[in-house]
Structures are given as C-alpha cells and as structure tokens.
C-alpha positions as CSV (number, residue, x, y, z in Angstrom):
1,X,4.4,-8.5,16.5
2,X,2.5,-6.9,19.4
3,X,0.3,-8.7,21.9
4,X,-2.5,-6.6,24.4
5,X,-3.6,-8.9,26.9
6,X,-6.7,-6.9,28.7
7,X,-7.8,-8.3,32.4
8,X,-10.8,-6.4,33.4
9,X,-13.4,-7.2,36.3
10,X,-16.5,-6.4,34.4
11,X,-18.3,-8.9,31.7
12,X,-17.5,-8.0,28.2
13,X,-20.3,-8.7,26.0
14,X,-19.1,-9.9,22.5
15,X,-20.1,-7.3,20.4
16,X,-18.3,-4.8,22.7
17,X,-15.2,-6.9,22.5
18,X,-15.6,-7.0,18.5
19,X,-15.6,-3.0,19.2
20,X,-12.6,-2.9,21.2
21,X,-10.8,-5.5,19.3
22,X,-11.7,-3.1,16.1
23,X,-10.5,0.4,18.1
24,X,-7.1,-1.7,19.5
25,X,-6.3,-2.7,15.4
26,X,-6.4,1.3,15.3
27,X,-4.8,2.4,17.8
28,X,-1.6,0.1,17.7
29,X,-0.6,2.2,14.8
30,X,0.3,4.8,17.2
31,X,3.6,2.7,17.8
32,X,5.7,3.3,14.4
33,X,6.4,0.3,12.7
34,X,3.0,-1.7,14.2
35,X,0.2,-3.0,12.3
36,X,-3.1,-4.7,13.4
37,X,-1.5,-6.9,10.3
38,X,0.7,-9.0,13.4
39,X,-1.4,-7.9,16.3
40,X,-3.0,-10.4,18.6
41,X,-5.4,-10.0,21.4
42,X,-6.3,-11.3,24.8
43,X,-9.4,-11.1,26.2
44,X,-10.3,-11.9,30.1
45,X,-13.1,-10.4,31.5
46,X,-14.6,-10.9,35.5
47,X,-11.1,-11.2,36.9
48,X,-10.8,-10.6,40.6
49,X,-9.3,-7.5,40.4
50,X,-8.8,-5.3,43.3
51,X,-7.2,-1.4,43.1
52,X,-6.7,0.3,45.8
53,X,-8.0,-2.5,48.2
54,X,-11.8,-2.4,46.4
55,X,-13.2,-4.0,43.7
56,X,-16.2,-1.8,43.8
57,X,-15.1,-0.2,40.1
58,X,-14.8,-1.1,36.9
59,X,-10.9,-2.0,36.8
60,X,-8.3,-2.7,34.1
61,X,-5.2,-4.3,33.4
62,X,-3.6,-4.1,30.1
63,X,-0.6,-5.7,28.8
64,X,1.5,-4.9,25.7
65,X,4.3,-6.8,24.7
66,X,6.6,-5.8,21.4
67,X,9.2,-7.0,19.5
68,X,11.8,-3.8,19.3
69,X,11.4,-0.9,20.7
70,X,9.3,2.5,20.9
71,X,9.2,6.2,22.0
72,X,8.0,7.7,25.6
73,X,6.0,9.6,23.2
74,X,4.5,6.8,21.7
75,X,3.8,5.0,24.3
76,X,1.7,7.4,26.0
77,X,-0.5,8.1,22.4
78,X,-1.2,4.4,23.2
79,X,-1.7,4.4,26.5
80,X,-4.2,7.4,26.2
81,X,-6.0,5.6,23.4
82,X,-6.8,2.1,25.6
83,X,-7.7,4.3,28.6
84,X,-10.4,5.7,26.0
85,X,-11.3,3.2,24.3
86,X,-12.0,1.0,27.7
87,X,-13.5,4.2,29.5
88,X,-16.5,4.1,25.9
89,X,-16.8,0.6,25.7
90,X,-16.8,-0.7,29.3
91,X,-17.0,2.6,31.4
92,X,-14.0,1.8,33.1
93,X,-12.1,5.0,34.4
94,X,-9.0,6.2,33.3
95,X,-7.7,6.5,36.6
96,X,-8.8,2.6,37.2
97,X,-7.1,1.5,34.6
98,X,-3.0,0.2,34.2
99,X,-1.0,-0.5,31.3
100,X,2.3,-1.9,31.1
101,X,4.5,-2.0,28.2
102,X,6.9,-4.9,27.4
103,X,9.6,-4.8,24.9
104,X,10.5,-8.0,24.0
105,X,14.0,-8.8,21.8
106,X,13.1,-12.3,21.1
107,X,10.1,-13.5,19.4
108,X,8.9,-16.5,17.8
109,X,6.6,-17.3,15.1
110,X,5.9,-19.9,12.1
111,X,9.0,-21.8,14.1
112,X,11.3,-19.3,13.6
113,X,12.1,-16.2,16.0
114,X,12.4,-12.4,13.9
C-alpha cells in the first residue's frame, strides 16, 4: 500500500506523467514486499516551490508513505531511482530534488484497515 505524492514546479505534460507514472510502478519494487499492484500516485505540477530561497530551477518534492516498514538500503535504491527518473523526464536535478519517506502502521482500504 504505498502512495508517491510528487510536487514539482515545472508543467508535466501528460505523456511524460504516463512515463513517470510507468518508471514509479518499477521502481517501487525496490522496497521488498511492494507492488505497483497497490501503488497510488499523486501528481501536482507548477507548485510554488522555492529551494534555497529561488525558484529559478526545476524543483521537486516527493512523498512516500507505506504501510510497514523498509531497509536504509532500500530506501536509498528508491530514492536514487525517483531522483532519475525526475532528472529524464522533467530535467529536474538530483540535487533539487527531496524525498521523504513515511511509514505508516495504520492503513485503510475497502473499509477496513490491513
């Protein structure tokens, strides 16, 4: 059950967010146990987003939310394969971009919680 919200400040055209949607169904694999089978995604793109007091640059926020729990090790596959996938399909740098991880023990669904 893992959510990726991405905020980013540039427009993302539709196929490129078919693209990343595609590369983030991939890449969630990277966290044992994960599937794009329960993964959801969020898409907001032109956010005022400012790093570093500019907004000059591409810039990214990402969000990931679990239920349970993962490796270090894991986590930074992940993060290394959203910094990429961003950096190809938005040319946002790896250095402009942040992801924070979230690991949630409680989570609903079909009005039940796992």
């Amino acid at each position: 059950m893992p959510f990726i919200q991405t905020k980013v400040n540039v427009k993302i055209e539709k196929a490129q967010e078919e693209r990343i949607k595609t590369k983030l169904g991939k890449a969630i694999e990277l966290i044992p146990g994960k599937s794009e089978n329960w993964l959801m995604l969020g898409f907001e793109d032109e956010c005022s987003l400012y790093f570093k007091g500019s907004n000059q640059k591409p810039i990214a926020f990402v969000e990931v939310k679990l239920f349970g729990k993962a490796s270090s090790d894991a986590y930074n596959k992940l993060t290394a394969a959203i910094t990429d996938i961003l950096e190809d399909e938005l040319n946002i740098a790896s250095d402009c971009c942040y992801v924070k991880y979230e690991e949630v023990s409680n989570w609903g669904w079909n009005g039940n919680n796992f």
